[in-house]
C-alpha positions in Angstrom: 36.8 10.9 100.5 35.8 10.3 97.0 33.8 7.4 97.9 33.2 5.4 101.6 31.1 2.0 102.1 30.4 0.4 105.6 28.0 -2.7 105.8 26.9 -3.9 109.1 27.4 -7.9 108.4 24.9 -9.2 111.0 22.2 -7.3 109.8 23.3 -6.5 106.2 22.5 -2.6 106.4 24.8 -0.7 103.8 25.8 2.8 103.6 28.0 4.7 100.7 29.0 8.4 101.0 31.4 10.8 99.7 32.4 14.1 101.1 34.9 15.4 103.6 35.7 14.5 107.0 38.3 17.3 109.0 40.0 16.2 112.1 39.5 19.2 114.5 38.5 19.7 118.4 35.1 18.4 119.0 35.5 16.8 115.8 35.7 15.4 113.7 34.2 17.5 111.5 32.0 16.0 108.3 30.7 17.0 105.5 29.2 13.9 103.5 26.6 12.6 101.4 25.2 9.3 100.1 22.5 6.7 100.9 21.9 3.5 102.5 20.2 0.6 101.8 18.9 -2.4 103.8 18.4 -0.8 107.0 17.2 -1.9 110.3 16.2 -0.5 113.9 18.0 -2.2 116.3 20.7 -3.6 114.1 20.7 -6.7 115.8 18.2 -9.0 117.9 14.8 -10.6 116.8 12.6 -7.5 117.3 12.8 -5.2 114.5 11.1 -1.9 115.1 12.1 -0.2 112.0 13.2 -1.2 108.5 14.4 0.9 105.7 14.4 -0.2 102.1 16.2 2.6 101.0 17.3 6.3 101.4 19.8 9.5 101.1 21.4 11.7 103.8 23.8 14.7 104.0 25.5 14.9 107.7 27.4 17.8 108.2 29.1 19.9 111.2 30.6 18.7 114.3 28.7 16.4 116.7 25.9 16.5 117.5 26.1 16.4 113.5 23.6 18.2 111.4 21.4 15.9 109.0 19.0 15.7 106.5 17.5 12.1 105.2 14.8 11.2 103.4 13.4 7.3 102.2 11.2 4.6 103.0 10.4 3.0 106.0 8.5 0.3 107.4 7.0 0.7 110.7 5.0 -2.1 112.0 0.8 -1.6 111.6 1.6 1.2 109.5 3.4 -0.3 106.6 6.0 1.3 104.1 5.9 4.9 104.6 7.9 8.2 102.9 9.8 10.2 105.3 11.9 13.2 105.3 13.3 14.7 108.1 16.0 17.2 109.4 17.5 17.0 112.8 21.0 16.0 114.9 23.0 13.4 115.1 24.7 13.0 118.2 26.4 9.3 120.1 23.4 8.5 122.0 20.4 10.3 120.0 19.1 11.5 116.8 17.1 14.9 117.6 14.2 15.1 114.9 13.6 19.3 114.4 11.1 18.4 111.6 10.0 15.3 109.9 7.3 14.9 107.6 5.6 11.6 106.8 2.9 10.3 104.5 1.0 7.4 105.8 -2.8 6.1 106.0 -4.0 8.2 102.8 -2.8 12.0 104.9 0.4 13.3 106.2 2.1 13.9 109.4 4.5 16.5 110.8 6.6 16.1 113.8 10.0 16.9 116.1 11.3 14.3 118.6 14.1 12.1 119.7 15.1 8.9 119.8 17.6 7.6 122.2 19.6 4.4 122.3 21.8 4.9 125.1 22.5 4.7 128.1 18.9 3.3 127.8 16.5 3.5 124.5 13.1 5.3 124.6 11.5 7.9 122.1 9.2 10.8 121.5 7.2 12.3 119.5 4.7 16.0 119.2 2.8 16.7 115.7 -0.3 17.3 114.1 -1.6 15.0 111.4 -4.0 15.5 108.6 -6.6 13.7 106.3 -5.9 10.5 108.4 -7.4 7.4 107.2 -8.4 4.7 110.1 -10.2 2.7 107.7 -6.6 1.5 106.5 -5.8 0.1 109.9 -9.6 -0.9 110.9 -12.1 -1.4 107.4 -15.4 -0.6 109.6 -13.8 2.8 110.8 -13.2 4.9 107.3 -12.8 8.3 107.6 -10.8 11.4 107.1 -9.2 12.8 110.5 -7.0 15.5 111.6 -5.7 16.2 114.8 -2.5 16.7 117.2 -0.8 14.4 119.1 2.1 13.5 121.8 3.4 10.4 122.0 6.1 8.6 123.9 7.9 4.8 124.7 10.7 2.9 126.0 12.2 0.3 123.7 12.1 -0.3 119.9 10.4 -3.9 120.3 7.1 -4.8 119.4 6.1 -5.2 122.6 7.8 -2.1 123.9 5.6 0.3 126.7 4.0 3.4 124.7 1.6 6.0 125.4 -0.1 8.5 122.9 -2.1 11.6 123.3 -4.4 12.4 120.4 -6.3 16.4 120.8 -8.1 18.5 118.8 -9.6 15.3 116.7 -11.9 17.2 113.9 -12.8 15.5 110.8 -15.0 12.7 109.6 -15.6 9.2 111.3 -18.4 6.4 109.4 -19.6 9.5 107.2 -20.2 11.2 110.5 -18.6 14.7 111.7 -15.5 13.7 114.2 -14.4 15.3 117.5 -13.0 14.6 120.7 -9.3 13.1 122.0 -8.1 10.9 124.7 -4.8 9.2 125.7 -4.1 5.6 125.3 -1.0 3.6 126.8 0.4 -0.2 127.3 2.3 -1.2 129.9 3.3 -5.3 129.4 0.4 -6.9 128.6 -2.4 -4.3 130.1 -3.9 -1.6 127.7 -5.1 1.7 129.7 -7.4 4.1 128.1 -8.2 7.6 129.6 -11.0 10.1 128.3 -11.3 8.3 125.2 -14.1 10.0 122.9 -14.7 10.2 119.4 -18.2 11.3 118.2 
């Protein structure tokens, strides 16, 4: 195919590509590249969890599919951020081997999955570094690395979530940093659990 183009008219996400696409068992079997433009996670509804300005790919293989991307996207409290990753694409998943991403003045490294059916959740297992929280909170600027697990069901804003953080080392208020603890919300309620910075 010397040139494809799909736009999703509800939401207005585009994608172009060129490349191959075979028609074998498990198939079929691709072998295109292009970008998209004008993305959106979930495609449709009110609550966007993810937006994507712009970005490339390369899927190859039979499914689940092999793929590289990288672009921009804009994740609520954490604003427009570069990512790359490379992973599989399968019907119901993307499978993230390694992703890298570039947010609050450091950079994060991750695998993990995100499912859409039959029912959609996600998760996530990294380390970060040089982490900022005085871009989220100006009386907390600092410089913070540390590892962390985090998981949740839905793409909505108001979706349940729980995070790990371990290992914190770094600096906090011009003061050394250490410690870790797990937050979570479920609904409206907040849980906290061996919480401790210092």
């Amino acid at each position: 195919a010397r040139r494809i183009e799909l736009t999703h008219h509800t939401s207005g996400a585009h994608a172009t590509g060129a490349g191959t696409i075979a028609v074998v068992e498990n198939g079929p079997r691709l072998d295109l590249k292009g970008s998209w433009r004008e993305f959106r996670w979930p495609l449709v509804g009110a609550d966007i969890g993810i937006r994507s300005a712009a970005g490339d790919y390369a899927v190859s293989g039979t499914r689940p599919y092999d793929l590289r991307a990288s672009g921009v996207v804009t994740v609520p409290a954490l604003g427009t951020v570069p990512v790359e990753l490379e992973g599989k694409l399968a019907t119901d998943r993307l499978i993230a081997r390694v992703a890298d991403v570039k947010s609050l003045d450091g950079q994060a490294n991750f695998s993990g999955e995100v499912m859409w059916a039959p029912r959609q959740s996600w998760s996530v297992t990294g380390n970060a570094a040089g982490i900022n929280p005085g871009k989220l909170r100006a009386d907390l600027p600092g410089q913070l690395n540390f590892g962390f697990n985090a998981a949740g069901q839905g793409f909505t804003n108001s979706a349940d979530f729980n995070v790990e953080l371990t290992n914190i080392t770094g600096r906090l208020r011009g003061l050394a940093a250490h410690g870790g603890g797990k937050l979570a919300r479920r609904g409206k309620t907040w849980q906290l659990d061996a919480v401790r910075v210092g």
